[in-house]
Each structure stands twice: as C-alpha cells, then as structure tokens.
C-alpha positions as CSV (number, residue, x, y, z in Angstrom):
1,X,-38.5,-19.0,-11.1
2,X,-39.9,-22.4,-10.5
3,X,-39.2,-23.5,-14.1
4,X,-35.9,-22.1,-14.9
5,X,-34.9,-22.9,-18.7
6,X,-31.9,-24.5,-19.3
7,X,-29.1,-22.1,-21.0
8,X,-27.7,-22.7,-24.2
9,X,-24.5,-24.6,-23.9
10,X,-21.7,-23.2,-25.3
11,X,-19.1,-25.8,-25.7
12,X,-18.3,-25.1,-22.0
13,X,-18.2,-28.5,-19.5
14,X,-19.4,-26.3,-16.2
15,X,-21.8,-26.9,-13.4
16,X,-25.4,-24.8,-13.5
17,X,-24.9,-22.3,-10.8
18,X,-28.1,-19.6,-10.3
19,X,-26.6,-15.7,-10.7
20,X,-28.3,-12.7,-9.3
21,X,-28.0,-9.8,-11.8
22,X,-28.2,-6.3,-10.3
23,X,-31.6,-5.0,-10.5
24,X,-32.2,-8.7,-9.0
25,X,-33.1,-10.9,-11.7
26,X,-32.2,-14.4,-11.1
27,X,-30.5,-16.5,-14.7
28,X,-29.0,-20.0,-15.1
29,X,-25.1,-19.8,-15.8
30,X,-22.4,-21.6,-15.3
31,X,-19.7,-21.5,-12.3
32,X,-16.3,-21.8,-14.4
33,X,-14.0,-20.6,-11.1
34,X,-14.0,-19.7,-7.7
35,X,-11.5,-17.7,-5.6
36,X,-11.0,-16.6,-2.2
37,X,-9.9,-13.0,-1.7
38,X,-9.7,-11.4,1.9
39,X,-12.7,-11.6,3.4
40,X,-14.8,-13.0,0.7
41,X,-14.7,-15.2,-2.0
42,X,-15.1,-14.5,-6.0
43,X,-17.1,-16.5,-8.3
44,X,-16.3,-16.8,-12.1
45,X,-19.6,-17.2,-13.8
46,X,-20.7,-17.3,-17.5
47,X,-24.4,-16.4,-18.2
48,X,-26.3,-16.9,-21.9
49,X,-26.1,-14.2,-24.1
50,X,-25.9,-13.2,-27.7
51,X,-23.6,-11.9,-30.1
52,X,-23.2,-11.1,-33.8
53,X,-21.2,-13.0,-36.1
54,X,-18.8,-11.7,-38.9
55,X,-21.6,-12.8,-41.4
56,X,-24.3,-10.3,-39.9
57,X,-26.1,-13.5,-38.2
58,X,-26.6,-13.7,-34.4
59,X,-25.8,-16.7,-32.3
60,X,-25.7,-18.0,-28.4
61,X,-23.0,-16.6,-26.6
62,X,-21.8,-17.0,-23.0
63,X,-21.1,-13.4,-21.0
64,X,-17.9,-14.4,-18.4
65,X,-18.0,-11.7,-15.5
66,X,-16.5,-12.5,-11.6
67,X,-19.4,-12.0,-8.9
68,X,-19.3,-11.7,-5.1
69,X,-20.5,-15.0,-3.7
70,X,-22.6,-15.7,-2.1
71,X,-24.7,-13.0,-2.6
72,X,-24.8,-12.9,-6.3
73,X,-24.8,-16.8,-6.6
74,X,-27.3,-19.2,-5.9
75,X,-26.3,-23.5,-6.1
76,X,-28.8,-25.2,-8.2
77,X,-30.3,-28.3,-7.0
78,X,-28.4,-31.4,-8.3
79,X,-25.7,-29.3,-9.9
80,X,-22.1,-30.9,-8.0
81,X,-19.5,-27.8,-7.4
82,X,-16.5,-29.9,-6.4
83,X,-14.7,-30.2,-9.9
84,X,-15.0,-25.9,-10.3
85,X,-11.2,-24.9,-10.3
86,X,-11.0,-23.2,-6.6
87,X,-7.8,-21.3,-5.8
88,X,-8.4,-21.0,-2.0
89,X,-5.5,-18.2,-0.2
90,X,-2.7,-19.3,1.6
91,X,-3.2,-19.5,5.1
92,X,-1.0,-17.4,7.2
93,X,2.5,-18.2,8.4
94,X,3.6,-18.0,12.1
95,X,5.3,-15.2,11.3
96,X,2.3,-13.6,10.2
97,X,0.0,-14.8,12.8
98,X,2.4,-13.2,15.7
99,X,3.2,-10.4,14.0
100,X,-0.4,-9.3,12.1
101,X,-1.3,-7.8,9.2
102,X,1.9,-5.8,8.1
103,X,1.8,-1.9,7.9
104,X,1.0,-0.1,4.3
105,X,4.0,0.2,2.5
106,X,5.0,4.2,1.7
107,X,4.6,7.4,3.7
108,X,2.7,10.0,3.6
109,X,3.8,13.8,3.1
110,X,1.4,16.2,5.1
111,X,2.0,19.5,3.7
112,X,0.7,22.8,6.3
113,X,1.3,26.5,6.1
114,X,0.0,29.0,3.5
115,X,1.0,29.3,0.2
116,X,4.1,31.7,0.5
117,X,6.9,28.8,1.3
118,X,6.9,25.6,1.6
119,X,5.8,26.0,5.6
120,X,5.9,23.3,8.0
121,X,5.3,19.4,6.7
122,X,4.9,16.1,8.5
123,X,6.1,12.7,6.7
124,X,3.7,10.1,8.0
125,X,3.0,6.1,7.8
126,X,0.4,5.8,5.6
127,X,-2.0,3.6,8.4
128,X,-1.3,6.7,11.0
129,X,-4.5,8.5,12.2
130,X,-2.9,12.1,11.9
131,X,-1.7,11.3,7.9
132,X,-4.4,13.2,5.7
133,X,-6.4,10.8,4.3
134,X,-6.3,12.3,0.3
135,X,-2.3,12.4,1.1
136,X,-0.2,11.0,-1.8
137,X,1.5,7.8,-1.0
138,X,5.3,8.4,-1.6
139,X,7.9,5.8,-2.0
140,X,11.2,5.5,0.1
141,X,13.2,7.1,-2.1
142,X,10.7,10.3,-2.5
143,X,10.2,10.3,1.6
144,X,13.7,10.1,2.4
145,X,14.3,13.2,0.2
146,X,11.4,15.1,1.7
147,X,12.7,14.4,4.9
148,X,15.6,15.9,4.4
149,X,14.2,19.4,3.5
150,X,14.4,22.4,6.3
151,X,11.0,22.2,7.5
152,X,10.1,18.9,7.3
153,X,9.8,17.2,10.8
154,X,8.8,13.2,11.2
155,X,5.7,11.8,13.1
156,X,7.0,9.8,16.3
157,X,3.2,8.8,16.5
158,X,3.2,6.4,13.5
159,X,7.1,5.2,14.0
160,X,8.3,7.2,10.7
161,X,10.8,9.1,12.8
162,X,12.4,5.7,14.3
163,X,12.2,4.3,10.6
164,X,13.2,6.8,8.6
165,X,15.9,8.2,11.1
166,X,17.8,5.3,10.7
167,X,17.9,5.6,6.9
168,X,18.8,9.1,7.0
169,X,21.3,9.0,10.0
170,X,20.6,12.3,11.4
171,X,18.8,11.2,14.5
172,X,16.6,14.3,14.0
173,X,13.9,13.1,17.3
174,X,11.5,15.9,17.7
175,X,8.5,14.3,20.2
176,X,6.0,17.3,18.6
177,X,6.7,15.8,15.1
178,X,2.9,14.8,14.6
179,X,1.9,18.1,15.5
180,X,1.0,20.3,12.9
C-alpha cells in the first residue's frame, strides 16, 4: 500500500493512524483514543465507511471500533499522536506493590457425591487449584450459608477455612477440608 488514499473526513480533527482489519487488510483511519488496560493497551480508531441516509442516498461515514495496539495499528509517517486523548492506568500503590495482585473476590462451592443427597461439598477461593474450574462463583452471603450446611467442609488449602471461620464463628478446622 505504497499509495494509500486519503479517507474521507468526516468532521472528525484526528491523526491518520494505519488499522489492520482481520483477514489483514491494511485502511487509513483515524486514532480518536488510546487506553492502557493490563497488559496491553486499546486503541480507539474510526475507519471510512458508508451509510444510508433517511432520504435513501448514501454518504461517507466513519466506523468507531477499539483495536489491540499494536498489532492492529500501524503509525503513519508524519501523522503526530501526542494530542490522542490517552488515559494511561494508575500505577500501583505500596500497598499494592507489597502485597500483589489481590485474590478473586467470591468462593467457590465444589459439589461431590451422587445424586441421592446433597453428599460431601468443598467451599473454595476461587484462585485455589482444587476449586473446579466451571464452579459458580458465589458471594459472601451465599458462601457463608453453604457453609453452614451438614456436609459442607472448608478448604484449608486456599485459606477459606481461616476466612470464612471467622465470619461464621464455629471454628469448624478440618486439615482434610480440600479433599474430596
């Protein structure tokens, strides 16, 4: 595409940015926004298109779609980026930087035994590697009464017992909780 066209302006004051489109085309658009997500950033681009009007006639259009970048984005030559509205994230607090990334919020209910009774379950953290990974996510109040079914033990793997015993106050500590 030595000789890319120029799209039809639409009324919109935004730099020329190149855009990939899936089957790999390459189009002339325009970079509107740009935002950084974990791990990668998010490009808000508009590309030429058509539409009809209430009279039946057609007229240029603009298409407005958020891209992964830089894969699906390309700078054109000459074309200056640093007016593009960038919302960059926050960078993390001490807190966060000691402590990490903070646990999934929820627990998970891991249901066992046959279909006669409710049978044995296992209330896990949702990050924990024994909590079945299609388990519903359930929300304090929905774990804490789970817990307190007969039956229903809490995994000391994944620190649900130490959390959850505190907000039950039965101090029911069984080390072969996480076993099924």
């Amino acid at each position: 595409m030595a000789d890319q066209e120029q799209p039809v302006q639409t009324g919109v004051d935004a730099p020329l940015i190149t855009v990939v489109l899936p089957d790999g085309q390459e189009v002339t658009g325009w970079l509107h926004e740009r935002r950084q997500t974990p791990g990668q950033w998010w490009y808000r681009v508009g590309v030429p298109a058509w539409r009809n009007t209430p009279s039946g006639g057609v007229e240029a259009s603009e298409y407005r779609v958020w891209v992964r970048a830089p894969e699906l984005v390309r700078p054109v030559d000459g074309a200056a980026y640093d007016a593009v509205a960038t919302r960059r994230m926050e960078p993390p607090t001490a807190v966060e930087t000691i402590l990490g990334p903070r646990r999934p919020t929820g627990w998970v209910l891991q249901k066992s035994g046959g279909r006669r009774g409710a049978g044995a379950a296992v209330i896990h953290a949702p990050d924990c590697d024994e909590a079945p990974a299609s388990g519903q996510v359930l929300g304090l109040d929905a774990a804490l009464t789970a817990a307190e079914r007969a039956g229903v033990r809490l995994c000391t793997l994944c620190g649900a017992a130490q959390e959850l015993e505190r907000l039950l106050g039965t101090g029911q500590s069984d080390d072969s909780a996480s076993a099924p």
